[in-house]
C-alpha positions in Angstrom: 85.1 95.9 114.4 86.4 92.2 114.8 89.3 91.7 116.0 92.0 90.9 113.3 91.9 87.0 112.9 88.2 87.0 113.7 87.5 88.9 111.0 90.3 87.7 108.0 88.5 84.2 108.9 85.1 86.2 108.1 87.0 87.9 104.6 87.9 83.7 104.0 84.4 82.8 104.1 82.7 85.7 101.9 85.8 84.8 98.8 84.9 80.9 99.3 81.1 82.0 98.9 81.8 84.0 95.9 83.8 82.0 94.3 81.0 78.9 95.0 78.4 81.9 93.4 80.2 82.0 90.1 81.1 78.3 89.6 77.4 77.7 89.8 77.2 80.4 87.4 79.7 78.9 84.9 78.2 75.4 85.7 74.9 76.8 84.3 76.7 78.6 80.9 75.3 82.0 82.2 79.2 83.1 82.6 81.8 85.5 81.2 85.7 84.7 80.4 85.6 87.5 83.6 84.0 85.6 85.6 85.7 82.5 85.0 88.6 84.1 85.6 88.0 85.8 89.0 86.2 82.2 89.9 90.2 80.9 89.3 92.0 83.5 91.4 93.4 82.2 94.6 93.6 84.6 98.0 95.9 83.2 100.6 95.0 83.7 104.4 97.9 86.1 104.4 96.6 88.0 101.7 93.5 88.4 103.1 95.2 89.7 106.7 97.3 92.5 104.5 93.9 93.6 103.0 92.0 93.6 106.2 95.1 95.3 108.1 95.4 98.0 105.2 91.7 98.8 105.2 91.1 99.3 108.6 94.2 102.0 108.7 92.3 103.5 106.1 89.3 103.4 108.0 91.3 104.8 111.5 92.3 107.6 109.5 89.0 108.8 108.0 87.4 108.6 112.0 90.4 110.6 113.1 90.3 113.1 110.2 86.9 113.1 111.2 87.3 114.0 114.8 89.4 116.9 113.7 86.9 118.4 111.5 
């Protein structure tokens, strides 16, 4: 795993791609009021840290629980 600020910058670049993917989308009419919505939805750096941080605990926890077994 990356370490924390490593990989929120990583999370950053995957949403920016995405949300490039489905403006092109919507450019070319081949788009949904969903996906013009998620295209519209803004994710703070901060945001992205609290995701990352709460998915890796979840992901600590399944190794350990893991171990146990």
């Amino acid at each position: 795993m990356w370490p924390g600020p490593h990989a929120v910058s990583i999370w950053g670049e995957l949403v920016t791609g995405k949300k490039a993917m489905l403006m092109e989308q919507i450019q070319k009419g081949q788009s949904k009021l969903s996906t013009m919505t998620a295209s519209q939805i803004e994710i703070t750096t901060d945001e992205l840290a609290e995701w990352h941080d709460s998915s890796r605990s979840w992901l600590l926890t399944g190794d350990e629980a893991k171990v146990i077994q």
